[in-house]
ChimeraX commands (.cxc) that place a marker at each C-alpha (Angstrom):
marker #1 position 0.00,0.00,0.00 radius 0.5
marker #1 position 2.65,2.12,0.97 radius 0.5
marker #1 position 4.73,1.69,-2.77 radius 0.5
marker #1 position 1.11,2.33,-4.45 radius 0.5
marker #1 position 0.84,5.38,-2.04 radius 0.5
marker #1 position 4.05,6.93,-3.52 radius 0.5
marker #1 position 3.57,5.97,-7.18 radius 0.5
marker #1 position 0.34,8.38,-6.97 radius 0.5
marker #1 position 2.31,10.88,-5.44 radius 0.5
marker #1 position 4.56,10.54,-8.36 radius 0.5
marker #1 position 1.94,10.54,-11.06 radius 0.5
marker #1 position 0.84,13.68,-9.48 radius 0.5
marker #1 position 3.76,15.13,-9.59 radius 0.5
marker #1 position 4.39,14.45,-13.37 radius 0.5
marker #1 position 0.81,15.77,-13.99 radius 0.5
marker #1 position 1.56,19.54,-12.12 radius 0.5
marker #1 position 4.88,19.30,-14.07 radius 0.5
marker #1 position 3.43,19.08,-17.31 radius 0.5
marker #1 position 0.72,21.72,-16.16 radius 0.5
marker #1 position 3.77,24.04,-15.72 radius 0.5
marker #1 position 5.50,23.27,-18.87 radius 0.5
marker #1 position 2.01,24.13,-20.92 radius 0.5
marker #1 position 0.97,26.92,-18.68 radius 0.5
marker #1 position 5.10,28.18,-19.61 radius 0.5
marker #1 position 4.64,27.67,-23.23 radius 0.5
marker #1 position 1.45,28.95,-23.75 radius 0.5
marker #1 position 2.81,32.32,-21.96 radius 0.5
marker #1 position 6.18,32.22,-24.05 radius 0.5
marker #1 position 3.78,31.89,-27.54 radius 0.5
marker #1 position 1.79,34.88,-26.11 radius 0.5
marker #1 position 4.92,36.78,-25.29 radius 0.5
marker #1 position 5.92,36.18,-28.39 radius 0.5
marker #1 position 2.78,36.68,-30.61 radius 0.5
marker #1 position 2.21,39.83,-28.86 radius 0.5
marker #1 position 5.52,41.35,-29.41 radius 0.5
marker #1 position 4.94,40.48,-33.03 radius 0.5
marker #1 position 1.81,41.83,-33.31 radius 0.5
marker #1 position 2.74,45.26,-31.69 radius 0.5
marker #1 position 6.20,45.49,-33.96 radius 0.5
marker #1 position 3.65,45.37,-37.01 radius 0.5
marker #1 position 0.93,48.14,-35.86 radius 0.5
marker #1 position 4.05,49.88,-34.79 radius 0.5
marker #1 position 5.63,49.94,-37.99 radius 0.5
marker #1 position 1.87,50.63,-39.72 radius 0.5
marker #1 position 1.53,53.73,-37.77 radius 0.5
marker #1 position 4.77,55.13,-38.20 radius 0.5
marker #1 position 4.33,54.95,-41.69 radius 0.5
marker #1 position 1.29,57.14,-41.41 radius 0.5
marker #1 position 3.22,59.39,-39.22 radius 0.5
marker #1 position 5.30,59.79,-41.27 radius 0.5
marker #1 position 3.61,60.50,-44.77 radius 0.5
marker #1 position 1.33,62.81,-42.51 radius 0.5
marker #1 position 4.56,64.56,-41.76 radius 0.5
marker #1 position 5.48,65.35,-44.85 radius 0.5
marker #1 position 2.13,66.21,-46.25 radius 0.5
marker #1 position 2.90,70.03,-46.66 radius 0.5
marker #1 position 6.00,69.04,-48.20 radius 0.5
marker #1 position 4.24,66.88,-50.94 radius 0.5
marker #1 position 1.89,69.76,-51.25 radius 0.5
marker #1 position 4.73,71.78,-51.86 radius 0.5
marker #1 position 6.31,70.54,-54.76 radius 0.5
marker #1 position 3.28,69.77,-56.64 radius 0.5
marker #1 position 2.65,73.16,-56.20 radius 0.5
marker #1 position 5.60,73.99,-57.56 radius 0.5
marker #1 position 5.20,71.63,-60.77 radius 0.5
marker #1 position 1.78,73.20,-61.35 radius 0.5
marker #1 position 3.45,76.84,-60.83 radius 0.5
marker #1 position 6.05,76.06,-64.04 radius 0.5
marker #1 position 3.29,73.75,-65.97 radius 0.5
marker #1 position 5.18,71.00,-65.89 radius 0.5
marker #1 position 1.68,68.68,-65.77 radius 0.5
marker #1 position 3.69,65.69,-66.78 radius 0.5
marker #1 position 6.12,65.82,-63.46 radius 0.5
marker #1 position 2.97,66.65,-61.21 radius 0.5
marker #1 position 1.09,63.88,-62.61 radius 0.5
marker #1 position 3.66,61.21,-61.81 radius 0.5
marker #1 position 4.63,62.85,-58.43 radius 0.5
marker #1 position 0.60,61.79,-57.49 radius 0.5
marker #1 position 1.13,58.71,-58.93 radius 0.5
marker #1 position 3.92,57.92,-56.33 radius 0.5
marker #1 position 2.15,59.43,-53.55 radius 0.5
marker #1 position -0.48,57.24,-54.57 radius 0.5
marker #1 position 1.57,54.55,-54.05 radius 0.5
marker #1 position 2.52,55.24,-51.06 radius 0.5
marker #1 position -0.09,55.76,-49.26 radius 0.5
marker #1 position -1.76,52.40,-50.37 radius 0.5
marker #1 position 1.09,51.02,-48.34 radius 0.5
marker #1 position -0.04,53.31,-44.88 radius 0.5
marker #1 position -3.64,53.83,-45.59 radius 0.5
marker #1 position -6.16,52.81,-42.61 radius 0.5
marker #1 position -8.91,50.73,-44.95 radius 0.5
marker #1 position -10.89,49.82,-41.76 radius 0.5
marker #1 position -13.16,51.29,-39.33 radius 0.5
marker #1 position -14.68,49.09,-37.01 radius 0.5
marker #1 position -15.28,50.97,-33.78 radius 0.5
marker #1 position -12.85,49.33,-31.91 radius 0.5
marker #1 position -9.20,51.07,-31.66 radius 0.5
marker #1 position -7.82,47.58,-31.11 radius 0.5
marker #1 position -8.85,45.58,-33.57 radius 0.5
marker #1 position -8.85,48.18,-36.03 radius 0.5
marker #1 position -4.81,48.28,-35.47 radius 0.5
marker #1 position -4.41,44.40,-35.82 radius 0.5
marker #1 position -6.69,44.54,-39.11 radius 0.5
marker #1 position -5.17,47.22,-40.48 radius 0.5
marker #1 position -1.41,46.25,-39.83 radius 0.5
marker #1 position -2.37,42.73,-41.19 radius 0.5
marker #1 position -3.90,43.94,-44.58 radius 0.5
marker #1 position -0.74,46.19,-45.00 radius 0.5
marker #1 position 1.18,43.19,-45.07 radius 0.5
marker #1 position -1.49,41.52,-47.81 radius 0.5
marker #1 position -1.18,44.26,-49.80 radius 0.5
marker #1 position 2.90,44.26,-49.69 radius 0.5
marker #1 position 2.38,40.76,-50.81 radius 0.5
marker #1 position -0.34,41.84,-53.70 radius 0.5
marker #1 position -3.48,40.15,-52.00 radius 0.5
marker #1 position -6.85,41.39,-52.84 radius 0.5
marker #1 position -8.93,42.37,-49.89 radius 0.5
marker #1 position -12.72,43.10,-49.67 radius 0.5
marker #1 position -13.53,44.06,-45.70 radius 0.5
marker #1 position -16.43,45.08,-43.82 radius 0.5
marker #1 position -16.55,45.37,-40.09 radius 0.5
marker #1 position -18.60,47.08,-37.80 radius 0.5
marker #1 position -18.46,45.93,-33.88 radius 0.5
marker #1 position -18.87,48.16,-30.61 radius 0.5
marker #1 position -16.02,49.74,-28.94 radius 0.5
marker #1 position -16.17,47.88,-26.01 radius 0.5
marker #1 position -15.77,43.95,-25.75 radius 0.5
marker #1 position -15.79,41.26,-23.42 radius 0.5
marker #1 position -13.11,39.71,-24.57 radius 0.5
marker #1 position -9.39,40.51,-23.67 radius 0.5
marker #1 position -7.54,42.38,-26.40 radius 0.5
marker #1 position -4.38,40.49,-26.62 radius 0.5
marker #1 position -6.68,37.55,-27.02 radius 0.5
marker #1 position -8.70,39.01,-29.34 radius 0.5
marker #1 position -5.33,40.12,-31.42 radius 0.5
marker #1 position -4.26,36.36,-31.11 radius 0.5
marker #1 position -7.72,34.98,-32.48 radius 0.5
marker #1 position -7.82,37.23,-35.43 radius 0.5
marker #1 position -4.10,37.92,-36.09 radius 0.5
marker #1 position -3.66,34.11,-36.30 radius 0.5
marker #1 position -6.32,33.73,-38.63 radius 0.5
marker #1 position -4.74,36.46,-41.13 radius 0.5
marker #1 position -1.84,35.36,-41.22 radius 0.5
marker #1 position -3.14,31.79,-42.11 radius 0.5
marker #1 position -4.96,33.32,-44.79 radius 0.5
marker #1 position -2.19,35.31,-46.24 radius 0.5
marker #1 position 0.04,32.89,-46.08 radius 0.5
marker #1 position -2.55,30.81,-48.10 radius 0.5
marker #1 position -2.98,33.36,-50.61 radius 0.5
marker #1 position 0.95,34.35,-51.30 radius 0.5
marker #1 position 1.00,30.55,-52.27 radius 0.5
marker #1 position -1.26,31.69,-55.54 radius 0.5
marker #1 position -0.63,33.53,-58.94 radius 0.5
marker #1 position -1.18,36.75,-58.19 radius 0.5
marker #1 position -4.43,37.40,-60.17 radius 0.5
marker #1 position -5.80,34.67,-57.70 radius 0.5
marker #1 position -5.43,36.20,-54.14 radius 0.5
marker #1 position -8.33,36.92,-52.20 radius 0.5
marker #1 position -9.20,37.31,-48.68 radius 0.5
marker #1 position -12.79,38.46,-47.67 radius 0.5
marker #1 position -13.69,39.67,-44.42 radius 0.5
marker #1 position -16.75,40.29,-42.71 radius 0.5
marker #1 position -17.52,41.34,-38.58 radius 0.5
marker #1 position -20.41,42.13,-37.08 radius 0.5
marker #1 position -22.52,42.05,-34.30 radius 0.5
marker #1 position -25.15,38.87,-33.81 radius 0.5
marker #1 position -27.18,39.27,-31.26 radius 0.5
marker #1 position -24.75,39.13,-28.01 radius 0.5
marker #1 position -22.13,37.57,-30.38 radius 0.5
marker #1 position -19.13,39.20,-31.99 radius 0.5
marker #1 position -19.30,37.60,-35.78 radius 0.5
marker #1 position -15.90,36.82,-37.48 radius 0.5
marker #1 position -15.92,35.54,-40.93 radius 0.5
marker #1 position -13.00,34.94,-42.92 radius 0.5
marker #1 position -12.95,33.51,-46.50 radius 0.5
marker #1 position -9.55,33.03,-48.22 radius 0.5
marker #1 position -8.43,31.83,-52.04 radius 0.5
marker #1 position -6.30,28.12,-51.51 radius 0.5
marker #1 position -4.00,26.02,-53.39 radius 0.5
marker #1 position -6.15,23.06,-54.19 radius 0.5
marker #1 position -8.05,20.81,-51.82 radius 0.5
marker #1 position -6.23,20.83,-48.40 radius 0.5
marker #1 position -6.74,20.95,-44.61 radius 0.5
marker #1 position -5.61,24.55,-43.88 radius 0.5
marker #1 position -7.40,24.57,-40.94 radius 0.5
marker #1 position -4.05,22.99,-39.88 radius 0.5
marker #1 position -2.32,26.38,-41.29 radius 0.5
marker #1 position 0.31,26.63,-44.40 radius 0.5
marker #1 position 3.66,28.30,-42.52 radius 0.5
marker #1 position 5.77,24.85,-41.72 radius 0.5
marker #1 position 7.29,24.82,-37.99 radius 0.5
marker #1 position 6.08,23.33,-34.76 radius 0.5
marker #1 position 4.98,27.03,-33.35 radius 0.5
marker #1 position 2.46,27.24,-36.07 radius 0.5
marker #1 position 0.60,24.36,-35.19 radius 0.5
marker #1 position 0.73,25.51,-31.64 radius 0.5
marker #1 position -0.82,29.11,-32.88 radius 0.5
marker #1 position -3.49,26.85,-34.34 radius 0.5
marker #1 position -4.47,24.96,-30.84 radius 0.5
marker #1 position -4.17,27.84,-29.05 radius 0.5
marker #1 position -6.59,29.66,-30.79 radius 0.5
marker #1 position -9.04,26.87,-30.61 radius 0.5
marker #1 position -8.37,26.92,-26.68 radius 0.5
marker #1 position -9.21,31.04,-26.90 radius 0.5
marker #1 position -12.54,30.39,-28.52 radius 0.5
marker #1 position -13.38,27.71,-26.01 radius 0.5
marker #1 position -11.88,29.90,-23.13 radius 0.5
marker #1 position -14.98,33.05,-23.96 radius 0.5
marker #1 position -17.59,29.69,-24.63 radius 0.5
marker #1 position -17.32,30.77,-28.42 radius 0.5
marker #1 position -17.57,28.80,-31.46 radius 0.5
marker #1 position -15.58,28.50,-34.20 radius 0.5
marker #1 position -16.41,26.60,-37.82 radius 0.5
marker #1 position -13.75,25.96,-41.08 radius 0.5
marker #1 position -14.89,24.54,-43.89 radius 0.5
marker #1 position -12.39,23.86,-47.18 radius 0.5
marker #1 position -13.26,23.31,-50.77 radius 0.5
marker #1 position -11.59,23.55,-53.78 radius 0.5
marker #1 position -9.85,27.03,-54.00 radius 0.5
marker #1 position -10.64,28.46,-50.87 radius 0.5
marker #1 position -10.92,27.87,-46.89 radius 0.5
marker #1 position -13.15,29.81,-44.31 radius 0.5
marker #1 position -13.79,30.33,-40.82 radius 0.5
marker #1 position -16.30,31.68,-38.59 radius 0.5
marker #1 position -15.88,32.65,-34.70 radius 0.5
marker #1 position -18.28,33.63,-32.71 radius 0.5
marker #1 position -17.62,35.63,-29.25 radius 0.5
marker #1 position -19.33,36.80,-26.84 radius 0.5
marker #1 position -19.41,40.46,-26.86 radius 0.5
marker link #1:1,2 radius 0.2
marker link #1:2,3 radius 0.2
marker link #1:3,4 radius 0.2
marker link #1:4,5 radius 0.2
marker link #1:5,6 radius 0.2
marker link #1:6,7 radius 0.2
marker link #1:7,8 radius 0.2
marker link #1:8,9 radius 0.2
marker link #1:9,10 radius 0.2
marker link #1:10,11 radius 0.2
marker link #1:11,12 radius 0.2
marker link #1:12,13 radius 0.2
marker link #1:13,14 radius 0.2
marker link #1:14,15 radius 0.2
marker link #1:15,16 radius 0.2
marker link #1:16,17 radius 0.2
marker link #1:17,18 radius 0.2
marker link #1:18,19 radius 0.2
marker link #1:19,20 radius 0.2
marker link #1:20,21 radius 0.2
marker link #1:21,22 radius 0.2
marker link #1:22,23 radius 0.2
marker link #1:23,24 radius 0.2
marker link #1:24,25 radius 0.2
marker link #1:25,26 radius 0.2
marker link #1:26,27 radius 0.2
marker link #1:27,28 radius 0.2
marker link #1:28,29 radius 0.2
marker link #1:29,30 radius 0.2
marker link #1:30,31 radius 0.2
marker link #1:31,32 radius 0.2
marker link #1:32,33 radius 0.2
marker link #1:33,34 radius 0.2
marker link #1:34,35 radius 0.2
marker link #1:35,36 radius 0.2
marker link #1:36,37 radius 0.2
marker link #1:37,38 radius 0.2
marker link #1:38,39 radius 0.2
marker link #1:39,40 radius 0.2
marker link #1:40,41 radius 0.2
marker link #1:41,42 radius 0.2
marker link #1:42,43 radius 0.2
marker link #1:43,44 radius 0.2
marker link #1:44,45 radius 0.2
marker link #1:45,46 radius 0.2
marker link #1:46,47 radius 0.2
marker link #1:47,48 radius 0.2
marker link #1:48,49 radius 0.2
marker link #1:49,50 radius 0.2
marker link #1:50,51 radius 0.2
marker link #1:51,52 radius 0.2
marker link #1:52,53 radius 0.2
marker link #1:53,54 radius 0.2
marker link #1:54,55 radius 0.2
marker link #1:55,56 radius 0.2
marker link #1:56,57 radius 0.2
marker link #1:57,58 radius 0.2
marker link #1:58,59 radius 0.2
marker link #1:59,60 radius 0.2
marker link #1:60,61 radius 0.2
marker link #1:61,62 radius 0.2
marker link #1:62,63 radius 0.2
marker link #1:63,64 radius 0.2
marker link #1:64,65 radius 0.2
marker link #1:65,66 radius 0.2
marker link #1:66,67 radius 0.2
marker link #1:67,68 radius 0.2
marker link #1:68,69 radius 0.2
marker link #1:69,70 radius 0.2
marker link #1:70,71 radius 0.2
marker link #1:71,72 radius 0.2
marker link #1:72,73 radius 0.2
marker link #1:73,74 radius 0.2
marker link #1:74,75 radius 0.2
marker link #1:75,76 radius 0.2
marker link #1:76,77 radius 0.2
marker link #1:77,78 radius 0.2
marker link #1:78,79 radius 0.2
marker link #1:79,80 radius 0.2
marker link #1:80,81 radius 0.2
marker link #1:81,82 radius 0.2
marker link #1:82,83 radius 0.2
marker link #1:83,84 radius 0.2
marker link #1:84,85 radius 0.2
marker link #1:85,86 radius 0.2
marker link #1:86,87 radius 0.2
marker link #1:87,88 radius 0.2
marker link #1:88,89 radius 0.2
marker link #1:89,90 radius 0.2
marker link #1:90,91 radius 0.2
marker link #1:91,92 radius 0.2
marker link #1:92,93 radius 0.2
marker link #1:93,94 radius 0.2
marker link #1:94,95 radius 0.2
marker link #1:95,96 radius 0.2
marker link #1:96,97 radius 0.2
marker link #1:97,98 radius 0.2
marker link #1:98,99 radius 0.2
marker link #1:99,100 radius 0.2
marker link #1:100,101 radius 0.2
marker link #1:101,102 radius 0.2
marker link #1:102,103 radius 0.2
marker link #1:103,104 radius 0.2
marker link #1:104,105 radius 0.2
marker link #1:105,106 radius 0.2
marker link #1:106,107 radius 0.2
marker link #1:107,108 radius 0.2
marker link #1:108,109 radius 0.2
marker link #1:109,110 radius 0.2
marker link #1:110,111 radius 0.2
marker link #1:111,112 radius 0.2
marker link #1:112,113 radius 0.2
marker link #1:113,114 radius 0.2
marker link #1:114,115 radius 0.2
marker link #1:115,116 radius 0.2
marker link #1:116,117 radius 0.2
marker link #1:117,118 radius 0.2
marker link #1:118,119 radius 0.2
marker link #1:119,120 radius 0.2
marker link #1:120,121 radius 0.2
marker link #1:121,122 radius 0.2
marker link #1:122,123 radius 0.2
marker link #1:123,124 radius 0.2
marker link #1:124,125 radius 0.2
marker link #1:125,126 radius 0.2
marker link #1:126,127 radius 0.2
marker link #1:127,128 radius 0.2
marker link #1:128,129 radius 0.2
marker link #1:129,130 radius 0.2
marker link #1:130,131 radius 0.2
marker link #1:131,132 radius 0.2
marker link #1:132,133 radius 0.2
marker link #1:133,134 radius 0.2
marker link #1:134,135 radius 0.2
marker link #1:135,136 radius 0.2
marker link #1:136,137 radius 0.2
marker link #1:137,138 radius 0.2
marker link #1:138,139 radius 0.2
marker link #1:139,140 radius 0.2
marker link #1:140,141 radius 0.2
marker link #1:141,142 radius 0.2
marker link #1:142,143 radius 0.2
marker link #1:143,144 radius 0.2
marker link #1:144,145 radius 0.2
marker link #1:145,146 radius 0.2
marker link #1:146,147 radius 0.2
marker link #1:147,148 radius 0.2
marker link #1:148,149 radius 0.2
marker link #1:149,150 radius 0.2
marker link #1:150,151 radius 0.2
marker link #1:151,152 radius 0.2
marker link #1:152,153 radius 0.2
marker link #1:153,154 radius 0.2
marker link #1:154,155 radius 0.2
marker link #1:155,156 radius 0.2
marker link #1:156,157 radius 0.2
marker link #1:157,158 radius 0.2
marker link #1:158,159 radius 0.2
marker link #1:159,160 radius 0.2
marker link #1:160,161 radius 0.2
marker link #1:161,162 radius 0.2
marker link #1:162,163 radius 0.2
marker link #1:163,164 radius 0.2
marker link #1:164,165 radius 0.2
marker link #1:165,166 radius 0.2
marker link #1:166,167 radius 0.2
marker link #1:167,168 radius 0.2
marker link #1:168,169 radius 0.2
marker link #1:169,170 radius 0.2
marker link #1:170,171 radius 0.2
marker link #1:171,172 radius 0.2
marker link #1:172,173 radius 0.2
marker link #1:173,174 radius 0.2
marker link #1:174,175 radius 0.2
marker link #1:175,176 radius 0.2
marker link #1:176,177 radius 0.2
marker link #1:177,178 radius 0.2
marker link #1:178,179 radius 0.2
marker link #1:179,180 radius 0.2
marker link #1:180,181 radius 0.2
marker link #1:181,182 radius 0.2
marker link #1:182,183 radius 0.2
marker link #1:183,184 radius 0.2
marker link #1:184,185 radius 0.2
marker link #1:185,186 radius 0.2
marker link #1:186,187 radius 0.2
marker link #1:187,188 radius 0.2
marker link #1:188,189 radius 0.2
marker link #1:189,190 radius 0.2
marker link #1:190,191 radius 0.2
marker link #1:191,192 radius 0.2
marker link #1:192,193 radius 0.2
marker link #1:193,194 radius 0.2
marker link #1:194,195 radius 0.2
marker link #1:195,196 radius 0.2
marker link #1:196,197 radius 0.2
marker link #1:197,198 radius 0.2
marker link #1:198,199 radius 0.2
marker link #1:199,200 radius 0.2
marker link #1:200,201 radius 0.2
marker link #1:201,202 radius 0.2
marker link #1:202,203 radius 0.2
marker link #1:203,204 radius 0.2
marker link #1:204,205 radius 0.2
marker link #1:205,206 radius 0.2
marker link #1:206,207 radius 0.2
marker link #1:207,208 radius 0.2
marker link #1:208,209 radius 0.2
marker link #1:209,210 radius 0.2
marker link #1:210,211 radius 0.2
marker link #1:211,212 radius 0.2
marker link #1:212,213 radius 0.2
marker link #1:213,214 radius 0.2
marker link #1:214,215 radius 0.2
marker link #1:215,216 radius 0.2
marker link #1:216,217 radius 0.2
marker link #1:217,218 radius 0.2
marker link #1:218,219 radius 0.2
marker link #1:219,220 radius 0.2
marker link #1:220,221 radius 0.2
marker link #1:221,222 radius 0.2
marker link #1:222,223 radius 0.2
marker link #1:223,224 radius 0.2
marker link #1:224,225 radius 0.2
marker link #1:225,226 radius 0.2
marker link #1:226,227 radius 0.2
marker link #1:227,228 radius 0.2
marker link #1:228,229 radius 0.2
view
């Protein structure tokens, strides 16, 4: 009785160790996800700072162009302000400061890498949910998607999004143009981390009692979360 005492106790002990290697890992991934995710609204917003900076500048020397009618020089200075503010340019309003900075900073990146996006969000500016969660659950998801996409021609890349509010839900849809048939539920970016990401945000959705659906056909993958607000 006495060995079967101690081979509980030790059984136990294996089981609180391997709570504290999860519980470690899951706070290293957030560390790290949320350092990531910062670095790129960061670098999104100091891009507009800094084309908002030199605004008068631009204004300036088309001013200038105009002034000595050289039409041809003005029209290809707009052209490559044009340009550059694709790269900075807040496409998305949604009422909430947070997530607007995570969608935003992740559809700069799509459009670096020549996606196609079609977005529509509207949610209140106040949610249940934690915000580095929230950033986790839908940052994870883009990247999935635009990692999905940069695999295709470029004619072929397409991610739609749609939020909205459902009642007392928070609504996340996500529909993304795939290479063929395949389980990308699982994610496309190789590496043991990823597939972590992927579990993780399962455990977020199941953490705020949420739900979350994929579905994959031929040429394209989706997902819909639901959240409480």
């Amino acid at each position: 009785m006495h060995i079967a005492h101690r081979t509980d106790r030790i059984g136990t002990g294996g089981n609180m160790l391997f709570d504290r290697l999860i519980r470690k890992r899951v706070a290293a991934y957030e560390n790290e996800i949320a350092k990531k995710y910062y670095a790129e609204i960061e670098s999104m917003y100091t891009k507009m700072r800094g084309w908002r900076h030199d605004y008068r500048h631009h204004i300036q020397t088309m001013k200038v162009h105009m002034a000595n009618r050289e039409y041809e020089e003005t029209e290809k200075y707009l052209a490559m302000l044009d340009e550059d503010l694709t790269q900075v340019e807040t496409v998305i309003r949604t009422g909430n400061r947070m997530v607007d900075a995570i969608l935003n900073s992740k559809l700069s990146i799509a459009a670096q890498k020549e996606i196609t996006v079609k977005a529509q969000a509207n949610i209140p500016v106040t949610l249940s949910v934690n915000e580095l969660d929230l950033c986790i659950i839908i940052g994870n998801l883009l990247d999935n998607a635009i990692d999905a996409c940069a695999a295709l021609p470029i004619k072929d890349r397409l991610i739609r999004i749609y939020m909205d509010i459902k009642g007392n839900y928070l609504y996340f849809s996500l529909l993304n143009t795939a290479e063929g048939k395949k389980r990308h539920e699982f994610g496309t970016t190789k590496g043991e981390g990823h597939g972590f990401g992927i579990s993780r945000l399962d455990a977020l959705v199941k953490k705020y009692n949420g739900y979350i659906k994929r579905a994959s056909e031929d040429g394209a993958f989706s997902t819909e979360v639901l959240l409480p607000r």
